[in-house]
N, CA, C and O atoms as CSV, one atom per row, in Angstrom:
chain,resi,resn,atom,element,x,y,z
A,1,UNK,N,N,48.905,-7.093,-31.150
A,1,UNK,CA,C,48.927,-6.106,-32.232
A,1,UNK,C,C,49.708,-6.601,-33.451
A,1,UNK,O,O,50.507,-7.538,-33.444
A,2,UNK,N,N,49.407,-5.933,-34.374
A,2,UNK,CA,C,50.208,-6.560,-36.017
A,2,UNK,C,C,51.278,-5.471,-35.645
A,2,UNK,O,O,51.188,-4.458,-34.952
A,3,UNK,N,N,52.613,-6.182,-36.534
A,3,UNK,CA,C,53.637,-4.990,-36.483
A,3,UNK,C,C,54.196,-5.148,-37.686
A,3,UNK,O,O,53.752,-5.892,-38.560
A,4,UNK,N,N,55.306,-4.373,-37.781
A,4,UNK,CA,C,56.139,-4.600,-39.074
A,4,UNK,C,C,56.178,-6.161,-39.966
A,4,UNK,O,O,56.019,-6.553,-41.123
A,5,UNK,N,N,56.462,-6.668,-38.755
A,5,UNK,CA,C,57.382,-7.584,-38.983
A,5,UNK,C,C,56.501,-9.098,-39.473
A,5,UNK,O,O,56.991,-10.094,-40.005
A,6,UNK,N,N,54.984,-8.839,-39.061
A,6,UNK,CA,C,53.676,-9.868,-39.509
A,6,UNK,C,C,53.975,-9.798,-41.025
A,6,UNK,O,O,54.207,-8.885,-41.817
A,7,UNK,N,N,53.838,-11.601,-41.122
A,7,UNK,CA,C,53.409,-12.168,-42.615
A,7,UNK,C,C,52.091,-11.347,-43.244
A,7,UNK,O,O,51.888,-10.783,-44.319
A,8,UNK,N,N,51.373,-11.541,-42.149
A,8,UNK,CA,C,49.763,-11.236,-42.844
A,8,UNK,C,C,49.524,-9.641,-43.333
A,8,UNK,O,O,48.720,-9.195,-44.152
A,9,UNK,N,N,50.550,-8.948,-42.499
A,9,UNK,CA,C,50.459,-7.463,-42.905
A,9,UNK,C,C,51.225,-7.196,-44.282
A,9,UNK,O,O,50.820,-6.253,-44.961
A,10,UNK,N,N,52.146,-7.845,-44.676
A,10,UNK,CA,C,52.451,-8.125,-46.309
A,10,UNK,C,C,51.312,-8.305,-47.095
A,10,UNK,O,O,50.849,-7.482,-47.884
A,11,UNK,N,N,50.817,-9.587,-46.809
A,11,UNK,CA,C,50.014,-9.392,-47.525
A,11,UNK,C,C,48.679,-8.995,-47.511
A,11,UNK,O,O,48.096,-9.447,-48.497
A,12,UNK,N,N,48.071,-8.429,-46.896
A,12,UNK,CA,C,47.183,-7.293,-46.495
A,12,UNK,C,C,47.356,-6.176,-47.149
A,12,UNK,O,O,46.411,-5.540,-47.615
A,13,UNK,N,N,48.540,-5.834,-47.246
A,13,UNK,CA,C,48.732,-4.338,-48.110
A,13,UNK,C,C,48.738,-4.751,-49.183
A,13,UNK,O,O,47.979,-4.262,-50.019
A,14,UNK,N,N,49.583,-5.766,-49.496
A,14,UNK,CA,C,49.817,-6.082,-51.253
A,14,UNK,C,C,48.526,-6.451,-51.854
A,14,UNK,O,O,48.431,-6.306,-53.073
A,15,UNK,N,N,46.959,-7.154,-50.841
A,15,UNK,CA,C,46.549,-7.303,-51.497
A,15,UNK,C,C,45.341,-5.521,-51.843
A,15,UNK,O,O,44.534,-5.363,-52.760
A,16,UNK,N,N,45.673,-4.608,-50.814
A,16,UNK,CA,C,44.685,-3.584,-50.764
A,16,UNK,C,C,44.999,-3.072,-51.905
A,16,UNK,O,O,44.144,-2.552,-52.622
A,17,UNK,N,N,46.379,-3.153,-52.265
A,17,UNK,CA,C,46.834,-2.110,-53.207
A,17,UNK,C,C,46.703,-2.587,-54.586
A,17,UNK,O,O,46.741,-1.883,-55.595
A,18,UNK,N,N,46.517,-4.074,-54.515
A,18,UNK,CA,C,45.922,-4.748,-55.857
A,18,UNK,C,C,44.948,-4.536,-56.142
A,18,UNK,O,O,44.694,-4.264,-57.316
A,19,UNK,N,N,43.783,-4.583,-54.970
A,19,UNK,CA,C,42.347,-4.129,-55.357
A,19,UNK,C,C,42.484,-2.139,-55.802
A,19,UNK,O,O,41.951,-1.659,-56.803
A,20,UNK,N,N,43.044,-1.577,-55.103
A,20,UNK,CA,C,43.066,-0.141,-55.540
A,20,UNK,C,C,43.760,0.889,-57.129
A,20,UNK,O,O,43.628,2.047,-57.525
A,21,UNK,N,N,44.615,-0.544,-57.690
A,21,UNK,CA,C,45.182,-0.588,-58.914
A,21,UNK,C,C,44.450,-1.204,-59.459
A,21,UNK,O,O,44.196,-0.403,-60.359
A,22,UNK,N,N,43.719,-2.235,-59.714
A,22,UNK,CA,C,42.623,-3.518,-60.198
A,22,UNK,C,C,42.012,-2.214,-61.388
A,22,UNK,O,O,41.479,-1.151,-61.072
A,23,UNK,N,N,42.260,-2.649,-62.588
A,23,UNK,CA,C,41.452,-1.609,-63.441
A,23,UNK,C,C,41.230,-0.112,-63.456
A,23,UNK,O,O,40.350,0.502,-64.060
A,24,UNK,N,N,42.468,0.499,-62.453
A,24,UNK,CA,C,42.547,2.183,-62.373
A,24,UNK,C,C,42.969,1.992,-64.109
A,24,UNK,O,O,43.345,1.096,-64.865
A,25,UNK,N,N,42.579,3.708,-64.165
A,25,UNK,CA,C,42.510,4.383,-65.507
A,25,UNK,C,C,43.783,4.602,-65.735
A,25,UNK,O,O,44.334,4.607,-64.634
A,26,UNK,N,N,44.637,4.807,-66.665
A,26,UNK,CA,C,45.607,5.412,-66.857
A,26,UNK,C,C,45.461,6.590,-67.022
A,26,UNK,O,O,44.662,6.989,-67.869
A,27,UNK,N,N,46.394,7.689,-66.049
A,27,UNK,CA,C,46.248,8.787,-66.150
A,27,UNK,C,C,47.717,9.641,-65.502
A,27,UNK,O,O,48.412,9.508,-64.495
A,28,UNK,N,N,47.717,10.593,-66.745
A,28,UNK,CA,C,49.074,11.394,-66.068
A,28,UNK,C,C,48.934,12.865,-65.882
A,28,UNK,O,O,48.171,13.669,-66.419
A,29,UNK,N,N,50.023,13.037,-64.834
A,29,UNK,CA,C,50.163,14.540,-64.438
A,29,UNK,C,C,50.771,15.448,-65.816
A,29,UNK,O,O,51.484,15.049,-66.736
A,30,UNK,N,N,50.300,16.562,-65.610
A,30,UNK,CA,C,50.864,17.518,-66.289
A,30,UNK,C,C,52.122,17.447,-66.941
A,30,UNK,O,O,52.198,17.818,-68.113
A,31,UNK,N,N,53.392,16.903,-66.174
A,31,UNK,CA,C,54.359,16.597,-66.321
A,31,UNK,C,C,54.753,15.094,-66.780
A,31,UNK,O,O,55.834,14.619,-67.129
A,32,UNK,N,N,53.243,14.433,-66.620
A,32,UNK,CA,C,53.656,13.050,-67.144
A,32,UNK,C,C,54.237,12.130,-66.506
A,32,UNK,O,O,54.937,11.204,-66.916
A,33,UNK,N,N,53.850,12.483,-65.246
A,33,UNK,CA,C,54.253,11.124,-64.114
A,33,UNK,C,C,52.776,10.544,-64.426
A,33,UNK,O,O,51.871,11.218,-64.918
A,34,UNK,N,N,52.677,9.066,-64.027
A,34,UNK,CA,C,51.614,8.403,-64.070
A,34,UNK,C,C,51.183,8.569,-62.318
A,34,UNK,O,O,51.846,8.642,-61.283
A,35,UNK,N,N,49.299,8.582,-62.743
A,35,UNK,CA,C,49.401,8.501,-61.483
A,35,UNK,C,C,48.384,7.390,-61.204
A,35,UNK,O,O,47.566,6.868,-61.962
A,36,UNK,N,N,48.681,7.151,-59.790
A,36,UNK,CA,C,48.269,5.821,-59.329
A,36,UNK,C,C,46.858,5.819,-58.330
A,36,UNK,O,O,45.942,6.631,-58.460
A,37,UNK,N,N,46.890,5.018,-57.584
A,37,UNK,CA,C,45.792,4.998,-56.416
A,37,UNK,C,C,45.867,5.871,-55.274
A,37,UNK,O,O,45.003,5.655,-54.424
A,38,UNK,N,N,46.719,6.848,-55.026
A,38,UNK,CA,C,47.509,7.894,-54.217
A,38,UNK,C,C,46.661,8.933,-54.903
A,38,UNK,O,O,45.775,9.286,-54.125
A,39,UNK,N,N,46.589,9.566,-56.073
A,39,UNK,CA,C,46.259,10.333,-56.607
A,39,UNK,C,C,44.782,10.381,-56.268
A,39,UNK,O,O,44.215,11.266,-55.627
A,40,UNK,N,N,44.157,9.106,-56.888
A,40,UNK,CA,C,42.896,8.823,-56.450
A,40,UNK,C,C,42.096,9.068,-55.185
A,40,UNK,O,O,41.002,9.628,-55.119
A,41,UNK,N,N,42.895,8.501,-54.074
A,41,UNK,CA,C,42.613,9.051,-52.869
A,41,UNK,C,C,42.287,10.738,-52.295
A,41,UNK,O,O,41.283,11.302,-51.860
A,42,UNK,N,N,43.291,11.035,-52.481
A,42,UNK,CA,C,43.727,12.405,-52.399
A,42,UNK,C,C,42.664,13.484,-52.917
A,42,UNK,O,O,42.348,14.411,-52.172
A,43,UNK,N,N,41.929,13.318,-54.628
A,43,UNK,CA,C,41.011,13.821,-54.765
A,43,UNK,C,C,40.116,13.791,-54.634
A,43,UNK,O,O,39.474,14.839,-54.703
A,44,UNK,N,N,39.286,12.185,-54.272
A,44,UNK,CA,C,38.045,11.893,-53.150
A,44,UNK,C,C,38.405,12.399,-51.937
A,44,UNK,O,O,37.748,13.424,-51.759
A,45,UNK,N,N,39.069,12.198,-51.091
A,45,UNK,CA,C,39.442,13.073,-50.081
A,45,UNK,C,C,39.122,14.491,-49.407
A,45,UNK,O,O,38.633,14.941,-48.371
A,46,UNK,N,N,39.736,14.965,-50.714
A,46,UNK,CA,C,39.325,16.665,-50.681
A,46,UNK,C,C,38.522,16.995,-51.425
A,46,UNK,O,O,38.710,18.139,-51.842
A,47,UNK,N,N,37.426,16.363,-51.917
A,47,UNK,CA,C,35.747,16.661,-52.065
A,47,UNK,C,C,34.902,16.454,-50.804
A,47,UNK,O,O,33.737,16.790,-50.592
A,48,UNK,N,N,35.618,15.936,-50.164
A,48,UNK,CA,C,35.049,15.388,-48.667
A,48,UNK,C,C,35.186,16.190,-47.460
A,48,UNK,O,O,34.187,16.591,-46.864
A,49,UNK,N,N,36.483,16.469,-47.031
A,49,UNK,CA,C,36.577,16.839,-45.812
A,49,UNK,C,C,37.657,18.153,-46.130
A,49,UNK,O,O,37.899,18.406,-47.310
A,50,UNK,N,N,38.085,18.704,-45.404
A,50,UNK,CA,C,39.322,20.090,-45.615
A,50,UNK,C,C,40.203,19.259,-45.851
A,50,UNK,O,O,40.393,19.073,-47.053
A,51,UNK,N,N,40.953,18.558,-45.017
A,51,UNK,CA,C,42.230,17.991,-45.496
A,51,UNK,C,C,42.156,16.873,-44.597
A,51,UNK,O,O,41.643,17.007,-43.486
A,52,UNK,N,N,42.655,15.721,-45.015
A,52,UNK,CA,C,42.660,14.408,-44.385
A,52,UNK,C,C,43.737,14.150,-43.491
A,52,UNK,O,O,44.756,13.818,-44.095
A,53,UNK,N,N,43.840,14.187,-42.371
A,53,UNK,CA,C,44.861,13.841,-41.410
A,53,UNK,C,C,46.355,13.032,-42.137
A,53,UNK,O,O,47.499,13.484,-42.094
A,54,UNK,N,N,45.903,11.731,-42.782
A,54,UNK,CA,C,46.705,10.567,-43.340
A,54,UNK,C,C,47.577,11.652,-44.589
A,54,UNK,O,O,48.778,11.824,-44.795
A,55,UNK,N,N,46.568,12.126,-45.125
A,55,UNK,CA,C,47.088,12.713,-46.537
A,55,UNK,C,C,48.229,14.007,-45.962
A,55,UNK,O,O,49.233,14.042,-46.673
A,56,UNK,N,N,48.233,14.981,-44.890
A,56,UNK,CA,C,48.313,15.672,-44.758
A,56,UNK,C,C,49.943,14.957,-44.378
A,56,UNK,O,O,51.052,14.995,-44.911
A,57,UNK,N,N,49.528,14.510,-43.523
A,57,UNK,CA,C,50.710,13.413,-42.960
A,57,UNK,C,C,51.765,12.350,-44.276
A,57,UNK,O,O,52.930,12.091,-43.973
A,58,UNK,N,N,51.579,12.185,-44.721
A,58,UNK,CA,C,52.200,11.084,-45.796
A,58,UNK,C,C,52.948,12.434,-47.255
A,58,UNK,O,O,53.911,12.238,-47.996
A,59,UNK,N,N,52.055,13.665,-47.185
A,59,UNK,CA,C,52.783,15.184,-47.788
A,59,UNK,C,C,53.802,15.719,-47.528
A,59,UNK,O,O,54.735,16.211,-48.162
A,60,UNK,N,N,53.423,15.518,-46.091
A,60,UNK,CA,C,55.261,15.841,-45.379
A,60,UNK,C,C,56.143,15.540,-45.289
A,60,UNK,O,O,57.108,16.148,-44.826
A,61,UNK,N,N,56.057,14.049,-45.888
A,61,UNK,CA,C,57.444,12.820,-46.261
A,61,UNK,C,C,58.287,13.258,-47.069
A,61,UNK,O,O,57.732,13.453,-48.150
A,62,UNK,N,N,59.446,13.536,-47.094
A,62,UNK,CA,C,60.016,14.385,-48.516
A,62,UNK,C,C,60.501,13.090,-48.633
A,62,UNK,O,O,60.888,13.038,-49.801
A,63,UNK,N,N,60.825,11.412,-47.823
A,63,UNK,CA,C,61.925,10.869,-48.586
A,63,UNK,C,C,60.833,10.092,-49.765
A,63,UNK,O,O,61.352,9.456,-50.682
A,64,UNK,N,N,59.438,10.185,-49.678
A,64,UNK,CA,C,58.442,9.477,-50.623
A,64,UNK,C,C,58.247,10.185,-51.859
A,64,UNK,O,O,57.540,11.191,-51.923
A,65,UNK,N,N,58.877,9.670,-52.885
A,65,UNK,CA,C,58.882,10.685,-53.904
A,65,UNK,C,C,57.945,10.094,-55.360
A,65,UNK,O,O,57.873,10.792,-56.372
A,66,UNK,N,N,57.357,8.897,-55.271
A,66,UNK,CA,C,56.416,8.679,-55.870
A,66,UNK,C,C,55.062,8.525,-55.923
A,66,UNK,O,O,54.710,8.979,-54.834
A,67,UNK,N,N,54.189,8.211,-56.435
A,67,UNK,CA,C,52.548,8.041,-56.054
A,67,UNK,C,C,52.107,6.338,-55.403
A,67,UNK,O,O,51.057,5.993,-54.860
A,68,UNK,N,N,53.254,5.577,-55.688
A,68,UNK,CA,C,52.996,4.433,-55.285
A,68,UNK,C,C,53.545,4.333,-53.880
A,68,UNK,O,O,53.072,3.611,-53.003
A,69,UNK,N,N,54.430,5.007,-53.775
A,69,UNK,CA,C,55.147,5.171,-52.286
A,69,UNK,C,C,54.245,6.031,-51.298
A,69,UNK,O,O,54.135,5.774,-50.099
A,70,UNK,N,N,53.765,6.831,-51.794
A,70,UNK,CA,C,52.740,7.843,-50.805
A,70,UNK,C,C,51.488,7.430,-50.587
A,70,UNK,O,O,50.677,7.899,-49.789
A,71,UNK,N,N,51.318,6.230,-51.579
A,71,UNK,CA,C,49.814,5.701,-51.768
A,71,UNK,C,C,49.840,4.203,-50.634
A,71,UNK,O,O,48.749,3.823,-50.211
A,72,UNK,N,N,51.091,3.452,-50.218
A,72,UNK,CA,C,51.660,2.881,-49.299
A,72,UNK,C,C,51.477,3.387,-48.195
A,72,UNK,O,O,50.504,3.059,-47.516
A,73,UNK,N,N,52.515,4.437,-47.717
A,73,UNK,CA,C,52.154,4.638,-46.852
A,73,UNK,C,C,51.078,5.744,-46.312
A,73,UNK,O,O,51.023,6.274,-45.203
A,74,UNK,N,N,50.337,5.900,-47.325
A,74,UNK,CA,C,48.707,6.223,-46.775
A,74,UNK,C,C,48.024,5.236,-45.897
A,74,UNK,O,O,47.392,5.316,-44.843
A,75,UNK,N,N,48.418,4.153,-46.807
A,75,UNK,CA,C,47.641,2.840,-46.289
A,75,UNK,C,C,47.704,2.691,-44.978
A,75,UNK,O,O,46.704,2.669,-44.260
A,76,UNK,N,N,49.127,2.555,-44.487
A,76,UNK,CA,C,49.489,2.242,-43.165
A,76,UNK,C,C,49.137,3.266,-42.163
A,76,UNK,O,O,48.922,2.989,-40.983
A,77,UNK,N,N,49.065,4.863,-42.829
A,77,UNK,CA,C,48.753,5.471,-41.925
A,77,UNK,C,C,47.152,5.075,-41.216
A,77,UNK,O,O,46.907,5.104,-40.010
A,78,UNK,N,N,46.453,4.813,-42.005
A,78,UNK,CA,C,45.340,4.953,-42.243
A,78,UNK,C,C,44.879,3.008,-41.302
A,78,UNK,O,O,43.860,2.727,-40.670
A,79,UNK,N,N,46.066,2.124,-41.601
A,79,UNK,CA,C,45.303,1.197,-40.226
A,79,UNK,C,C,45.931,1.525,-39.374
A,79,UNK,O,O,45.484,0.965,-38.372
A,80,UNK,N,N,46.881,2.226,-39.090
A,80,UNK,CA,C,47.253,2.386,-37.451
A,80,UNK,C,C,46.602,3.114,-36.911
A,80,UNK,O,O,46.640,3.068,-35.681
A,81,UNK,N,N,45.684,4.147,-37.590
A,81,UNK,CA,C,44.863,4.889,-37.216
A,81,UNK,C,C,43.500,4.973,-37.108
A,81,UNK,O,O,42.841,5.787,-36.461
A,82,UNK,N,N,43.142,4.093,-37.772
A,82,UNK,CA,C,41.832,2.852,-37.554
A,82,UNK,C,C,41.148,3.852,-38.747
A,82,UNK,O,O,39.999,4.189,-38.464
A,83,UNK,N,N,41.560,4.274,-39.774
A,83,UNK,CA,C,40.361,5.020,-41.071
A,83,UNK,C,C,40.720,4.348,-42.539
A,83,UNK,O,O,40.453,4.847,-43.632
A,84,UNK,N,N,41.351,3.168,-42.309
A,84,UNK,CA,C,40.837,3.008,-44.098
A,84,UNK,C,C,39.549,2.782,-44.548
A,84,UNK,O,O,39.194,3.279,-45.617
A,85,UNK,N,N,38.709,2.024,-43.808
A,85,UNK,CA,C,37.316,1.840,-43.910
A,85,UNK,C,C,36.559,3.273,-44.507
A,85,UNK,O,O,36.071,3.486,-45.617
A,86,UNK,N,N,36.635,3.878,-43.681
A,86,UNK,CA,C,35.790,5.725,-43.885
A,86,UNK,C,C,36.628,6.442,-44.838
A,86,UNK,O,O,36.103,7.301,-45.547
A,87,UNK,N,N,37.955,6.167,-44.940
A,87,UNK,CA,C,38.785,7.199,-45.871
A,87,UNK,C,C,38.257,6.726,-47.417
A,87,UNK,O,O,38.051,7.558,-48.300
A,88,UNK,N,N,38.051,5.128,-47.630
A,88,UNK,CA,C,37.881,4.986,-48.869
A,88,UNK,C,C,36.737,4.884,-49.298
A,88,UNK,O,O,36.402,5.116,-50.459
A,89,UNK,N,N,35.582,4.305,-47.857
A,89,UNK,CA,C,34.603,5.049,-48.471
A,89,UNK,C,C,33.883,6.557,-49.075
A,89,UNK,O,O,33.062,6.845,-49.946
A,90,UNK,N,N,34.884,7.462,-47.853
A,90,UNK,CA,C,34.706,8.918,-48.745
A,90,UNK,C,C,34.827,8.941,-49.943
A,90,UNK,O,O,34.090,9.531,-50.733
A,91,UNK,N,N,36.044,8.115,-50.256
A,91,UNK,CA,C,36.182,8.237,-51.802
A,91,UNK,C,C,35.253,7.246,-52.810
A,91,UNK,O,O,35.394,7.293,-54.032
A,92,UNK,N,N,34.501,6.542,-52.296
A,92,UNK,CA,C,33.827,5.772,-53.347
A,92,UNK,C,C,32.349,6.237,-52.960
A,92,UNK,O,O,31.449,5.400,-53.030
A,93,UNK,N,N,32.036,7.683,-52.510
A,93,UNK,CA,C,30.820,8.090,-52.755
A,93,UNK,C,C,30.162,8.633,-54.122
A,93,UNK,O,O,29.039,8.386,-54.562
A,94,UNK,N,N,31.296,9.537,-54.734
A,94,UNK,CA,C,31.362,9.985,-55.754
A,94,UNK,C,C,31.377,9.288,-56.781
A,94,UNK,O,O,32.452,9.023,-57.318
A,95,UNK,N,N,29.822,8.696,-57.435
A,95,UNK,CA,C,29.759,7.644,-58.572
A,95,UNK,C,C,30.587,8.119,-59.969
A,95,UNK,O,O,31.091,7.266,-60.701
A,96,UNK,N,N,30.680,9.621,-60.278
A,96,UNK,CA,C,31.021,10.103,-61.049
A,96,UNK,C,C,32.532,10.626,-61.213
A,96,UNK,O,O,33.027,11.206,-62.180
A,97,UNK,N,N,33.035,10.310,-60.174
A,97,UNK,CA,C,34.524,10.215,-59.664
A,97,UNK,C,C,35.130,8.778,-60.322
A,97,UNK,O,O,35.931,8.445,-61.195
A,98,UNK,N,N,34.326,8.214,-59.446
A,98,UNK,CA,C,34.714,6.535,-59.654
A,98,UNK,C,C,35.038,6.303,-61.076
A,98,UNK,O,O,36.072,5.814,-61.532
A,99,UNK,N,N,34.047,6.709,-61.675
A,99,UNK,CA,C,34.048,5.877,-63.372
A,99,UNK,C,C,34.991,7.149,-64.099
A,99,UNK,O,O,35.311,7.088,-65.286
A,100,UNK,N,N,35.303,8.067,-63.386
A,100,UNK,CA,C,36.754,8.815,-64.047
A,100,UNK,C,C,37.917,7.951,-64.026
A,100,UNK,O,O,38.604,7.716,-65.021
A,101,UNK,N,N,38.241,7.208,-62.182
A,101,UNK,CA,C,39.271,6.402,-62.425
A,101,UNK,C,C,39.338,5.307,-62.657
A,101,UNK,O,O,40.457,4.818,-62.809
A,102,UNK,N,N,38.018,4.387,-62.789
A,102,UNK,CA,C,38.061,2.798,-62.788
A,102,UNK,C,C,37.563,2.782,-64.433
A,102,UNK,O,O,37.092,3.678,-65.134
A,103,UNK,N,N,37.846,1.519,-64.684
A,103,UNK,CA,C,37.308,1.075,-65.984
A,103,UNK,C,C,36.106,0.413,-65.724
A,103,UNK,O,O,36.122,0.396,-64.493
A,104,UNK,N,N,34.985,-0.191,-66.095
A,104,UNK,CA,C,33.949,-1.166,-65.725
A,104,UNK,C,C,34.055,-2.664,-64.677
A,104,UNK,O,O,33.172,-3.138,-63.963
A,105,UNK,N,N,35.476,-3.161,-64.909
A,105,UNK,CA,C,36.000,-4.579,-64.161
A,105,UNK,C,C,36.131,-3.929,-62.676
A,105,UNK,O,O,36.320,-4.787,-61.814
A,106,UNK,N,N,36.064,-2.468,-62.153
A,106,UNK,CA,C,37.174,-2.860,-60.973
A,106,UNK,C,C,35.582,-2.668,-59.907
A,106,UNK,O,O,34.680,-1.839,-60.035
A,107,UNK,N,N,35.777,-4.079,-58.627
A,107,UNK,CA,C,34.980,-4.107,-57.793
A,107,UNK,C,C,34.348,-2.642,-57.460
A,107,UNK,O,O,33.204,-2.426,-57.061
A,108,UNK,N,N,35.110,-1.933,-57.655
A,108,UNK,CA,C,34.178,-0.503,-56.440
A,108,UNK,C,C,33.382,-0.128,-57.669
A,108,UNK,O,O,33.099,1.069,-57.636
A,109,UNK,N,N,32.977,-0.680,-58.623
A,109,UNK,CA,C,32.229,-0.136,-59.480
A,109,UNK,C,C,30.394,-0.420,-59.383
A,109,UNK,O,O,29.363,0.110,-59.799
A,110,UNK,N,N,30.877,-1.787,-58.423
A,110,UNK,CA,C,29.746,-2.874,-58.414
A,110,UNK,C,C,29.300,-2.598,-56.970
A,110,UNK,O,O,30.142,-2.693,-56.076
A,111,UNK,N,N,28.075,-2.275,-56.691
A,111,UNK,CA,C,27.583,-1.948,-55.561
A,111,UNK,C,C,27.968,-2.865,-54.693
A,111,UNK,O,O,28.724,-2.575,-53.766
A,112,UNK,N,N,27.485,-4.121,-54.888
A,112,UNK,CA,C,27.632,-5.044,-53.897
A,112,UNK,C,C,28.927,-5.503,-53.499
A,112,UNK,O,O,29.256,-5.729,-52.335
A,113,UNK,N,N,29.734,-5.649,-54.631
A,113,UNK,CA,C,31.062,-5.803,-54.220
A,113,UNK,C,C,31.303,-4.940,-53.287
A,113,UNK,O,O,31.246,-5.274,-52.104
A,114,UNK,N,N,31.720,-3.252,-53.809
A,114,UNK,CA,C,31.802,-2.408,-52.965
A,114,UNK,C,C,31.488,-2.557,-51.384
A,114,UNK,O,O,32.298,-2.413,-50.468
A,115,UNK,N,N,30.240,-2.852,-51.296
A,115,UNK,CA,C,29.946,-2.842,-49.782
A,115,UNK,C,C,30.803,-3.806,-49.144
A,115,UNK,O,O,31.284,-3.532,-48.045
A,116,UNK,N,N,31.156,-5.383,-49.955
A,116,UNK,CA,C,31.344,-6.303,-48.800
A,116,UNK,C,C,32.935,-5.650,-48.612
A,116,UNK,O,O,33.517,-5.564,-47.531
A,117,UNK,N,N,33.520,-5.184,-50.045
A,117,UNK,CA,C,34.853,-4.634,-49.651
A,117,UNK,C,C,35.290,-3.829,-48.523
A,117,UNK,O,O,36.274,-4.036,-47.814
A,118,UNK,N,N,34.226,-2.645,-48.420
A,118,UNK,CA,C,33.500,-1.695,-46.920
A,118,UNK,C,C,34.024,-2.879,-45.741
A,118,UNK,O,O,35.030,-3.087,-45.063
A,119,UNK,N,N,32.859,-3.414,-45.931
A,119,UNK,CA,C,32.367,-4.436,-44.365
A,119,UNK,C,C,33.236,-5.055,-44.294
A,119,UNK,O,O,32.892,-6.102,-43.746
A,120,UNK,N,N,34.787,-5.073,-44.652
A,120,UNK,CA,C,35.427,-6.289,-44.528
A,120,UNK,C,C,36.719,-5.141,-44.112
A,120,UNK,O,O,37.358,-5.313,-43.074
A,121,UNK,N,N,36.919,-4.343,-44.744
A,121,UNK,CA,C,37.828,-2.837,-44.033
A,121,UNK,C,C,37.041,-2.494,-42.814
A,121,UNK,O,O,37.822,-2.451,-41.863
A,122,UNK,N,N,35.800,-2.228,-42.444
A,122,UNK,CA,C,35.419,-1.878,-41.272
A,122,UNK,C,C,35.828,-2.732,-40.116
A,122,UNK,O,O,35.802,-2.189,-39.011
A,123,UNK,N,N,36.215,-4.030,-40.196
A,123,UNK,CA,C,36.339,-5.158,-39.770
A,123,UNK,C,C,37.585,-4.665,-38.716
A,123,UNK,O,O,37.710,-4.581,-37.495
A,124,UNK,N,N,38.243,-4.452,-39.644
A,124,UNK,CA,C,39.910,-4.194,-39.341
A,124,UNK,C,C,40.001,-2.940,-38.064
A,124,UNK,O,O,40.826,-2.928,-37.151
A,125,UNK,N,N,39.507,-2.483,-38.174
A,125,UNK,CA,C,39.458,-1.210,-37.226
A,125,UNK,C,C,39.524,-1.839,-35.719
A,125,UNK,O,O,40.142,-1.172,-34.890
A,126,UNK,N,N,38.877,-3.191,-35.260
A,126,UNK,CA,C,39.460,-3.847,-34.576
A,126,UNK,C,C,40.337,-4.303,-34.254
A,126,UNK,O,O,40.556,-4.733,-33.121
A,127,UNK,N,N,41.205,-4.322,-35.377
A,127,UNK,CA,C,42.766,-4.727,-35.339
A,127,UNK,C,C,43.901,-3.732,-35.091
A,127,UNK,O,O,44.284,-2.862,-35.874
A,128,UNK,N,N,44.290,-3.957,-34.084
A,128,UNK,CA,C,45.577,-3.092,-33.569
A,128,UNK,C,C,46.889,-3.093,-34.247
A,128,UNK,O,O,47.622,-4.061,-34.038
A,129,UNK,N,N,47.347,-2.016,-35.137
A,129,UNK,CA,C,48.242,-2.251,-36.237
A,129,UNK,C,C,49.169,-1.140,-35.437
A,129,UNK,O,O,48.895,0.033,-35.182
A,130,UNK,N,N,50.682,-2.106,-35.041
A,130,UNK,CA,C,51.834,-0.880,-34.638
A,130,UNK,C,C,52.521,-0.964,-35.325
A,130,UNK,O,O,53.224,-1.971,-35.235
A,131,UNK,N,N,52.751,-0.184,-36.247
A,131,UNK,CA,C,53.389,0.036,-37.404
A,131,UNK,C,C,54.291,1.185,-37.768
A,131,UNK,O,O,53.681,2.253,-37.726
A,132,UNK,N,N,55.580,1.298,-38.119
A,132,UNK,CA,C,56.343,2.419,-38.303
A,132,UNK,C,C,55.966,2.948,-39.551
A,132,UNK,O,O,55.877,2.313,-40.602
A,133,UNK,N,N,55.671,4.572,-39.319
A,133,UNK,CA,C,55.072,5.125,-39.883
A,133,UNK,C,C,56.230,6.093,-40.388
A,133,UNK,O,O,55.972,7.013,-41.165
């Protein structure tokens, strides 16, 4: 199993979260926090299903007090639990979602990219991630 403490799980996240920032929109809350790829999730999410296990879970964190921190450990929830594959494809169904938060450059814009990005997260679901959550 991968754990904390794996090289490759560094960079595995650092690089998911590069592709999930890669050309996001700039956009702020009401109050003018910026928000990030957390945000993003969250509202593909809940066009999708009632409430997402990961999301529901990573809400209840009071010590996570930013969008990049909650958008982290989404991530992790989400391979120890074998759904980043399906969680982000929920969110990249919505073509008209997408081009709210991406600019034209970012892969999930591009069908094909998109998919191999899919097929290569589906991959992982094989991989046993024990990870402190």
């Amino acid at each position: 199993p991968v754990t904390d403490g794996s090289r490759e799980l560094h960079s595995l996240c650092a690089q998911l979260e590069f592709l999930l920032q890669f050309d996001l929109k700039e956009k702020r809350s009401f109050f003018g926090q910026r928000k990030d790829y957390w945000d993003f999730l969250c509202q593909g999410l809940s066009r999708r299903r009632q409430e997402h296990e990961g999301v529901r879970f990573v809400t209840s964190l009071d010590k996570l007090k930013t969008p990049v921190g909650r958008g982290r450990a989404f991530l992790r929830y989400c391979l120890v639990h074998r759904q980043l594959a399906e969680s982000l494809q929920l969110c990249l169904l919505d073509p008209k979602n997408l081009c709210e938060w991406y600019y034209a450059r970012s892969p999930f814009l591009n069908p094909q990219r998109r998919a191999e990005i899919l097929g290569t997260l589906y991959e992982l679901d094989g991989v046993t991630f024990h990870l402190a959550l």
